[in-house]
C-alpha positions in Angstrom: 0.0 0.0 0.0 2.7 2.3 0.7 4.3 1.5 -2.6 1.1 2.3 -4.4 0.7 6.1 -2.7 4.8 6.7 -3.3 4.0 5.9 -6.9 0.5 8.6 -7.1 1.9 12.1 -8.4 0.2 15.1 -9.8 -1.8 17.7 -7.7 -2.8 16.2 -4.7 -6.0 18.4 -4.0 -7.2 17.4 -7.0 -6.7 13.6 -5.8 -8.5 14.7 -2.6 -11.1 16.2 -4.6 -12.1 13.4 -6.7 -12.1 10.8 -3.9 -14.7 13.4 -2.0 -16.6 13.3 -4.8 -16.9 9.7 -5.5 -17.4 8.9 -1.9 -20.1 11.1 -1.6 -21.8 10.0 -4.7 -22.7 6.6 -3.1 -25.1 8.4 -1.1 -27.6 9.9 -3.7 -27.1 6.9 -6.4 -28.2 4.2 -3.6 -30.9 6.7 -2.3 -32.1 7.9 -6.7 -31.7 4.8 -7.4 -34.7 3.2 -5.8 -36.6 4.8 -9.0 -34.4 2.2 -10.8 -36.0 -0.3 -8.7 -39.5 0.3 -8.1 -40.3 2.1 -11.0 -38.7 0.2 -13.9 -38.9 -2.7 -11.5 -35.5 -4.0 -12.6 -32.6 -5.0 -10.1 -32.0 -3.8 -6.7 -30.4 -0.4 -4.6 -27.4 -2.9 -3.3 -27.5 -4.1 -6.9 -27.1 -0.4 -8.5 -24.7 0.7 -5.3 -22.3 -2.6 -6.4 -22.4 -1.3 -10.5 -21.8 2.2 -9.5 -18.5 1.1 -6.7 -17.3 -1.1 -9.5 -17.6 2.1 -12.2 -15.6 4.6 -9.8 -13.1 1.4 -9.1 -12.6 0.9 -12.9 -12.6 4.6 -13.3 -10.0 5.3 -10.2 -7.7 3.1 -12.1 -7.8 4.9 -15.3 -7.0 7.8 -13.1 -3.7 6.0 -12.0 -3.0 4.7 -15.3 -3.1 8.0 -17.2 -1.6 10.2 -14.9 1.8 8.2 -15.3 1.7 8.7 -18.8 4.3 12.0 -19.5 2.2 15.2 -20.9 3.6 15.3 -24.1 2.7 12.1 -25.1 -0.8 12.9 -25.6 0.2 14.8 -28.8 1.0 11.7 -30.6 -1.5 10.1 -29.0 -4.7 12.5 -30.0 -3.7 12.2 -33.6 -3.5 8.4 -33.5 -7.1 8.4 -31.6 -9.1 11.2 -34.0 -9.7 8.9 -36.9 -10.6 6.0 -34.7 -12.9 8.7 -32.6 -14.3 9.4 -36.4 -14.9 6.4 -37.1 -16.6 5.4 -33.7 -18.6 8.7 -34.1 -20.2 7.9 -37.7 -20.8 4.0 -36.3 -22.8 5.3 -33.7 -25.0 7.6 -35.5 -25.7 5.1 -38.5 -26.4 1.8 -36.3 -30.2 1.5 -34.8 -31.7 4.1 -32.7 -32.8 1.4 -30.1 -31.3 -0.8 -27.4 -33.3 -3.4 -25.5 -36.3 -1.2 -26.8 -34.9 2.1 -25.3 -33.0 5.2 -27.6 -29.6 4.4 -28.0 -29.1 7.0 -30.6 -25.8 8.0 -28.4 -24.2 4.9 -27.8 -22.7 1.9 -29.3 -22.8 -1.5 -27.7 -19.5 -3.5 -26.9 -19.4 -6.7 -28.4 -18.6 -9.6 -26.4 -19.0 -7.7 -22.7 -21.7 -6.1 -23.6 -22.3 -2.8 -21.9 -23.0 0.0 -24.2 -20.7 3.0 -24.5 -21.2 6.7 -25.3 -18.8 7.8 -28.2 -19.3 11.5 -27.9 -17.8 11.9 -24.4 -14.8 10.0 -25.7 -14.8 12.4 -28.6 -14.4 15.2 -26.4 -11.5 14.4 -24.8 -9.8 13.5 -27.9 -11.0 16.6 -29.8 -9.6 19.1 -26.7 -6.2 17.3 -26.8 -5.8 17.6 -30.4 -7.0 21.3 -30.5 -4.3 21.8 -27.8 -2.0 20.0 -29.7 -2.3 22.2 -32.8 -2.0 25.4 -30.8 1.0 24.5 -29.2 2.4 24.4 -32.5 1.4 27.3 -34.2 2.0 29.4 -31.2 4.9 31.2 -32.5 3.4 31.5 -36.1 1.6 33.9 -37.7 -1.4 32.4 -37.6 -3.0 32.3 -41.4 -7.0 31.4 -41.4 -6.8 29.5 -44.6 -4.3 27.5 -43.4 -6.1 26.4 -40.3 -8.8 25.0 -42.3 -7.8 21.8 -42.6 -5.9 21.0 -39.9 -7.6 22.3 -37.0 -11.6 23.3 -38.1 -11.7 20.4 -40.1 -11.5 17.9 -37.3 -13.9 20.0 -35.6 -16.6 20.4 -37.9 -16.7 16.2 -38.3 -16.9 15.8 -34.5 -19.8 18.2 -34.2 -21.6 16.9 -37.3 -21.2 13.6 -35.9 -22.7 14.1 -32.8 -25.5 16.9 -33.8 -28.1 15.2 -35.1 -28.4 12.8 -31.2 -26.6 14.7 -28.7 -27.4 19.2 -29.4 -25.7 19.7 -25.9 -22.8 17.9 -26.1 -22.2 19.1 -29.4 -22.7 23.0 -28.1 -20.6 22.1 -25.3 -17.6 21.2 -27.4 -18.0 23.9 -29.9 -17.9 26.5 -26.6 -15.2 24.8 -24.8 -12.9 24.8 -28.6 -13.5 28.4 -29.1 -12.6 28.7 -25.1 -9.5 26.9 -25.6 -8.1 28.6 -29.1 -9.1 32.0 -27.7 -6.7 30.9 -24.5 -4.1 29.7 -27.0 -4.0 33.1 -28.9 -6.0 32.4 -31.6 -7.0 35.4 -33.5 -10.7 36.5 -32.2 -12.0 37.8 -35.4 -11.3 34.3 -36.7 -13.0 32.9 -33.9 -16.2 35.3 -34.2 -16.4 34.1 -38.4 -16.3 30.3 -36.7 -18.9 31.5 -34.5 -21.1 32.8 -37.1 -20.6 30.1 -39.2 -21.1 27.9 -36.2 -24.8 29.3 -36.0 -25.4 29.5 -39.6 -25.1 26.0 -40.2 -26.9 25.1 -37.1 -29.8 27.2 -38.1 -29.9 26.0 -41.6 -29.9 22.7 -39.9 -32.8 22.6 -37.8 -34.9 24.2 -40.4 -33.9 21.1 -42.6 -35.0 18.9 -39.8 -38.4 20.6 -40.0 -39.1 20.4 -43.1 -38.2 17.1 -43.7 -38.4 15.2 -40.3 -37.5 12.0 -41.4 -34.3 12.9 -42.4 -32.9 13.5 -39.1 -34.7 9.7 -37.0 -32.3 9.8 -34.6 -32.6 12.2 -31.5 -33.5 16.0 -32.9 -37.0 16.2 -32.5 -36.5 15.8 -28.5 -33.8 18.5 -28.4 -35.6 20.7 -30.3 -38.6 20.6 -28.5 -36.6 21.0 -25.1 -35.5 24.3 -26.5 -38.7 25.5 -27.6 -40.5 24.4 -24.1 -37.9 26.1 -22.4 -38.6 29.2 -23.9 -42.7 28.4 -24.0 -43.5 25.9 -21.2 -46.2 23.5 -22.2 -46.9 20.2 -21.1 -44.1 17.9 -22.8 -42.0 15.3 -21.4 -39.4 18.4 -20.6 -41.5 20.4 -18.6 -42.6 17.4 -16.5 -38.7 16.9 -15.6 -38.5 20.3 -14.5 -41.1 20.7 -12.6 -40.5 17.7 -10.5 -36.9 18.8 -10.4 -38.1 22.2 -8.7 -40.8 20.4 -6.5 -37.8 18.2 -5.1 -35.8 21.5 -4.5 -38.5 23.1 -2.5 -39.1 20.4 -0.4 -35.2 20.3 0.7 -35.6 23.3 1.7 -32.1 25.0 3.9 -30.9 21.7 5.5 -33.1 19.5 3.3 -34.9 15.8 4.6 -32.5 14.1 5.1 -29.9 11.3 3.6 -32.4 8.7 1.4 -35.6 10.6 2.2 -36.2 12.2 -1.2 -39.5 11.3 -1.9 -39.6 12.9 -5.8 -36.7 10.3 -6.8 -39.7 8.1 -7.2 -41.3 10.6 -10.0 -38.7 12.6 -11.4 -37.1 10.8 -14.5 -33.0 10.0 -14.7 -33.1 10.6 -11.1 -30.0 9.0 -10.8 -28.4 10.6 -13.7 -29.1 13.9 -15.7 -31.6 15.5 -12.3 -29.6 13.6 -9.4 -28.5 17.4 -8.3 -32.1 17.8 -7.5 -32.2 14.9 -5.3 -29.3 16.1 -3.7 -31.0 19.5 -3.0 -34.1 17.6 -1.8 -32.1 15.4 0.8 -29.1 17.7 1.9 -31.2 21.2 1.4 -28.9 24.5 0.2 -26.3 23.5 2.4 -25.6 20.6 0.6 -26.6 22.1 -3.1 -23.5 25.2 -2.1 -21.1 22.8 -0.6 -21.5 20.3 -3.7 -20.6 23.6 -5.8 -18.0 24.7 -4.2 -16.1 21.6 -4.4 -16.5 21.6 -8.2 -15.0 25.5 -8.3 -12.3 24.2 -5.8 -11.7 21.6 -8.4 -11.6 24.5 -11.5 -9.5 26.5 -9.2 -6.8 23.3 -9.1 -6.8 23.2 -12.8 -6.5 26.8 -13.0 -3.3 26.5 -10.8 -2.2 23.1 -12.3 -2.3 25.0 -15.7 -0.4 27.7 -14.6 2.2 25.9 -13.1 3.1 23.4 -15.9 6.3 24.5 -18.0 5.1 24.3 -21.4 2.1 25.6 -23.4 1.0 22.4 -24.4 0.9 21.4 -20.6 -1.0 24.5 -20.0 -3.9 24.3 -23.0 -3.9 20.5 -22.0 -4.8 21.2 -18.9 -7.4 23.6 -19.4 -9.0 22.3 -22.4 -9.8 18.6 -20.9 -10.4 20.0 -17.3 -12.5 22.8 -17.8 -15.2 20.9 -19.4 -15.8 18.9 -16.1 -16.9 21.8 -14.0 -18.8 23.1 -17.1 -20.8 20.4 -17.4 -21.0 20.5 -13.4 -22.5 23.8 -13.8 -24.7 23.0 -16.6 -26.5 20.3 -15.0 -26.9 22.5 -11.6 -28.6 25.0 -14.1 -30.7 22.6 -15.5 -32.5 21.0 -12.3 -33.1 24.9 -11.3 -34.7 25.6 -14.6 -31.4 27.7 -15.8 -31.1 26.1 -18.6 -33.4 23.7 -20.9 -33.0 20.2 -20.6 -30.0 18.7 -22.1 -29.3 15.5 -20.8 -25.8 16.2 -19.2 -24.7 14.0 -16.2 -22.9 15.6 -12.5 -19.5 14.4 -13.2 -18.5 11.6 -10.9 -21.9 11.7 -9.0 -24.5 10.7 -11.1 -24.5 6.9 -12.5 -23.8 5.8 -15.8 -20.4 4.3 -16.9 -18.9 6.2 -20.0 -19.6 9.4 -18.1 -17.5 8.3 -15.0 -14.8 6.9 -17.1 -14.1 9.6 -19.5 -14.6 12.0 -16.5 -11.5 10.0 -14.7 -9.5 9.9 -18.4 -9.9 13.7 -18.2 -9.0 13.8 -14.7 -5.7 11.7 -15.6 -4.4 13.9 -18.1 -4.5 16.5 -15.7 -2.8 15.2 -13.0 -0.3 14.3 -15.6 -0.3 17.8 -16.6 0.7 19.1 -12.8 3.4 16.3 -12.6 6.5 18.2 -11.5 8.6 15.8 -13.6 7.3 16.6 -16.9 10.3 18.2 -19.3 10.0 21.6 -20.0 9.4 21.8 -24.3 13.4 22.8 -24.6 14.3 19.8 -23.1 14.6 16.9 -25.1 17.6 14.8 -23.4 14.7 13.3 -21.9 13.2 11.9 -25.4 13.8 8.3 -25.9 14.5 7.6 -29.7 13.6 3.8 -29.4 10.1 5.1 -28.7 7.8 5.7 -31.9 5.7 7.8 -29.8 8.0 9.8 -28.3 9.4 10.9 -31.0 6.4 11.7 -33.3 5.1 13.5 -29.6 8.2 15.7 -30.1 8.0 15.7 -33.6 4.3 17.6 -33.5 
């Protein structure tokens, strides 16, 4: 045991963080969870409480794993992964839209093991690395639009086409968190602003193509359209229902909330375990709970704020940021959402709500971070340090 927490590097707060969070999770998943049970009538609360433990172990050890790889071997590594995210991206949106009768639109299942997995999330780690990876080298260019077409906007505009048509959130997410990050890495902002605008453009242009001709679009567009719209004109849809539930539950917690495992909405409120756990939370810990569980997320950004700003090299730095800001900003978005901030969108509470692909690529991001604060990492002048028997290693140095 002692050999194992000699061998754990990186930011140790953000270690501390993680295991607070994860710890704490087991309370509302065993408690949300009995809408699992009774409900859907499938499994048990020990049952879900076992899946969930085993998700954070799994996940805990992709933590380890990743955060002993060196920072600068995730350059070689993003533009090995981006085709095969491609790939897994266009799979997933052409294969059937259900699984065991329920929409599967997002994921893809694994043969052989057979648990299903979400390729966008995946796609979003890989996307920020690369964008980091291609900022780090034009960083001491002057940076020519036309050239940046291919190479960088590209990439970007697959991904987001990819995942459009079943996931509008996650899509939105990664187009905000990309212009985030190339604004961060000195990116020109008129360029940005023309991305922006063409951004918008084609996303207008494409909802008014999946109104006219609905079955064009089968998959998932007709339920994030109408979660816009109801957000902006309440009515009664399946949306609304969420939502008003979700504020029902927050009411009830009240300042110091009912107490741990006596939500009684769980039992009405859809993806109670998931995408509206933060209302349970509220509900059975009150305010004080719903601040302290946000204040431990914006401890967390303020670690990868500090982590980013310690590392020696720019690609250490836009790494850092680019994988580990998304975490709190999906955090955020899904606080918004169960308090009627924001319209429904389907986004999990990283490493608190349930659901395996989420936890995972949460930890993956997590990983590269903690590599990222790694005192040990060579500075970008450095390259005694490079080991020419590697083939990674050297194309890492070579991009």
């Amino acid at each position: 045991m002692k050999e194992f927490f000699k061998n754990i590097k990186g930011d140790k707060t953000i270690w501390a963080v993680v295991a607070l969070l994860a710890l704490f999770s087991f309370l509302p998943v065993y408690s949300a969870s009995t809408n699992l049970v009774y409900v859907v009538g499938n499994g048990t609360n020990v049952g879900y409480l076992v899946k969930h433990g085993m998700l954070l172990i799994l996940g805990f050890g992709i933590i380890y794993g990743v955060h002993r790889i060196p920072t600068h071997f995730f350059k070689g590594l993003s533009i090995i992964a981006m085709p095969i995210v491609l790939l897994l991206l266009g799979y997933t949106l052409a294969q059937g839209t259900t699984i065991d009768g329920a929409n599967a639109s997002r994921w893809i299942r694994v043969p052989v093991v057979g648990f299903t997995f979400q390729t966008s999330n995946l796609a979003f780690v890989v996307l920020m690395i690369y964008v980091a990876r291609y900022l780090t080298k034009i960083k001491d260019k002057t940076i020519n639009f036309k050239e940046s077409i291919l190479p960088l906007w590209l990439p970007v505009f697959l991904v987001l086409v990819l995942i459009l048509p079943a996931n509008f959130s996650t899509a939105a997410i990664i187009f905000s968190m990309v212009l985030l990050l190339c604004f961060l890495g000195g990116y020109p902002i008129k360029y940005l602003l023309g991305i922006m605008g063409a951004g918008l453009l084609c996303l207008t242009l494409f909802v008014l193509t999946a109104k006219a001709v609905p079955d064009l679009f089968p998959n998932r567009v007709d339920t994030w359209i109408s979660r816009v719209e109801s957000f902006w004109e309440p009515g009664d849809g399946e949306a609304d229902y969420q939502i008003e539930k979700a504020k029902i539950a927050i009411a009830t917690g009240g300042i110091v909330g009912n107490g741990a495992g006596k939500s009684v909405m769980k039992n009405f409120l859809p993806q109670s375990s998931s995408d509206f756990i933060y209302a349970i939370i509220i509900e059975e810990y009150g305010l004080i709970g719903g601040f302290a569980l946000m204040f431990v997320y914006l401890l967390l950004l303020f670690r990868i704020v500090v982590v980013a700003n310690g590392n020696k090299t720019v690609f250490g730095k836009l790494l850092a940021v680019g994988v580990g800001l998304p975490i709190v900003f999906q955090a955020m978005i899904n606080m918004a959402v169960a308090v009627e901030l924001f319209p429904v969108t389907g986004q999990t509470l990283p490493l608190i709500s349930s659901g395996g692909t989420s936890i995972w690529m949460t930890c993956l991001a997590i990983g590269i971070v903690l590599s990222a604060s790694n005192k040990n990492t060579p500075s970008e002048g450095n390259t005694s340090k490079v080991d020419d028997t590697n083939p990674l290693e050297v194309l890492s140095g070579q991009l």
